[in-house]
N, C-alpha and C positions, 0 to 999 in steps of 0.2 A: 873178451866180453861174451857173455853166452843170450842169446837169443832162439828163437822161435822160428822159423820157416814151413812152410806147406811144401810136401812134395809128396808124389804118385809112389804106389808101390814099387812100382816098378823102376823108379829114379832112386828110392833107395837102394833097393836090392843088386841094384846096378853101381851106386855108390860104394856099397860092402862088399862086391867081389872085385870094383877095382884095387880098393882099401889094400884088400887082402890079399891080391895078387903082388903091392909095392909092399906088402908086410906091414901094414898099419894094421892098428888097433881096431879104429874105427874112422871116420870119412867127415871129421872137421878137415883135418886138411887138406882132403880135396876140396871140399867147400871153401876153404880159407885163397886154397891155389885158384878156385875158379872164379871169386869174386876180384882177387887183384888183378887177373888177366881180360875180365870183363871192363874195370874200372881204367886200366891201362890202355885199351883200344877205345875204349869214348874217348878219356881224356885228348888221346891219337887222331880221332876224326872228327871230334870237334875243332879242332886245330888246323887239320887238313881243309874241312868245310869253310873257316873263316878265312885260311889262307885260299881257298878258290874266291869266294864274293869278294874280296879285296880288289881280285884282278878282272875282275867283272868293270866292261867297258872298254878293255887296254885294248882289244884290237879293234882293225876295223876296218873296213870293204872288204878288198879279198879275200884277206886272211880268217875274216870273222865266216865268210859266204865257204870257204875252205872247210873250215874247223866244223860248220854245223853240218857241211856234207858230209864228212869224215863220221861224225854222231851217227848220222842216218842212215851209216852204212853198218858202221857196227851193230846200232839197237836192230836194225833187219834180219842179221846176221845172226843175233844172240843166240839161239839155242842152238 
Protein backbone atom coordinates (compact mmCIF):
# COMPACT_ATOMS: atom_id res chain seq x y z
CA UNK A 1 0.00 0.00 0.00
CA UNK A 2 1.49 3.27 -0.83
CA UNK A 3 0.87 6.26 1.38
CA UNK A 4 2.17 9.68 2.45
CA UNK A 5 4.42 10.45 5.38
CA UNK A 6 6.12 13.87 6.62
CA UNK A 7 9.71 13.87 7.19
CA UNK A 8 12.71 16.50 7.60
CA UNK A 9 15.26 16.67 5.06
CA UNK A 10 17.45 15.63 6.76
CA UNK A 11 15.63 12.09 7.72
CA UNK A 12 15.35 11.62 4.18
CA UNK A 13 18.75 12.23 3.10
CA UNK A 14 19.63 9.95 5.92
CA UNK A 15 17.21 7.36 4.57
CA UNK A 16 18.92 7.36 1.08
CA UNK A 17 22.36 7.01 2.03
CA UNK A 18 21.44 4.21 4.45
CA UNK A 19 19.25 2.78 1.29
CA UNK A 20 22.35 2.99 -0.51
CA UNK A 21 24.83 1.88 1.49
CA UNK A 22 22.48 -1.85 1.89
CA UNK A 23 22.21 -1.36 -2.21
CA UNK A 24 18.58 -0.43 -2.23
CA UNK A 25 16.90 1.37 -4.60
CA UNK A 26 15.31 3.58 -2.56
CA UNK A 27 14.17 3.69 1.54
CA UNK A 28 10.55 1.91 1.49
CA UNK A 29 12.07 -0.69 3.04
CA UNK A 30 13.69 0.84 5.55
CA UNK A 31 10.46 2.45 6.37
CA UNK A 32 8.57 -0.79 5.83
CA UNK A 33 11.72 -2.52 8.34
CA UNK A 34 11.13 0.48 10.75
CA UNK A 35 7.46 0.40 11.09
CA UNK A 36 7.32 -3.48 12.01
CA UNK A 37 10.17 -3.14 14.48
CA UNK A 38 8.21 0.00 16.03
CA UNK A 39 4.86 -2.13 15.90
CA UNK A 40 6.74 -5.27 17.44
CA UNK A 41 8.09 -3.50 20.60
CA UNK A 42 4.63 -1.73 21.57
CA UNK A 43 2.93 -4.72 20.83
CA UNK A 44 6.07 -6.20 23.45
CA UNK A 45 5.52 -3.57 26.24
CA UNK A 46 2.19 -3.35 26.10
CA UNK A 47 2.19 -6.80 27.25
CA UNK A 48 5.01 -6.48 29.48
CA UNK A 49 3.05 -3.24 31.09
CA UNK A 50 -0.23 -5.48 31.50
CA UNK A 51 1.85 -8.32 32.79
CA UNK A 52 3.35 -5.84 35.54
CA UNK A 53 -0.45 -4.14 36.95
CA UNK A 54 -1.71 -7.78 37.00
CA UNK A 55 0.97 -8.28 39.76
CA UNK A 56 0.21 -5.27 41.36
CA UNK A 57 -0.73 -5.91 45.02
CA UNK A 58 1.07 -9.55 45.17
CA UNK A 59 3.52 -8.50 47.74
CA UNK A 60 3.59 -7.21 50.89
CA UNK A 61 5.31 -5.78 54.10
CA UNK A 62 8.70 -6.44 53.82
CA UNK A 63 9.10 -7.30 50.60
CA UNK A 64 6.80 -4.57 49.06
CA UNK A 65 9.03 -1.90 51.81
CA UNK A 66 12.29 -3.92 50.11
CA UNK A 67 11.21 -3.66 46.54
CA UNK A 68 10.43 0.22 46.70
CA UNK A 69 13.76 0.86 48.61
CA UNK A 70 15.58 -0.99 45.88
CA UNK A 71 13.52 1.66 43.23
CA UNK A 72 14.82 4.43 45.17
CA UNK A 73 18.03 3.40 44.87
CA UNK A 74 18.27 2.98 41.41
CA UNK A 75 16.07 6.07 40.18
CA UNK A 76 18.94 8.16 42.59
CA UNK A 77 21.33 6.43 40.88
CA UNK A 78 20.07 6.82 37.32
CA UNK A 79 22.56 8.83 35.44
Amino acid sequence: MRTTIEMTDEQRAKLLHLAAKRGMKGFSGLVQEALEEYLRTREDRDSEVRAALAMRGSLKGKEAEQLAAACRRVREDWR
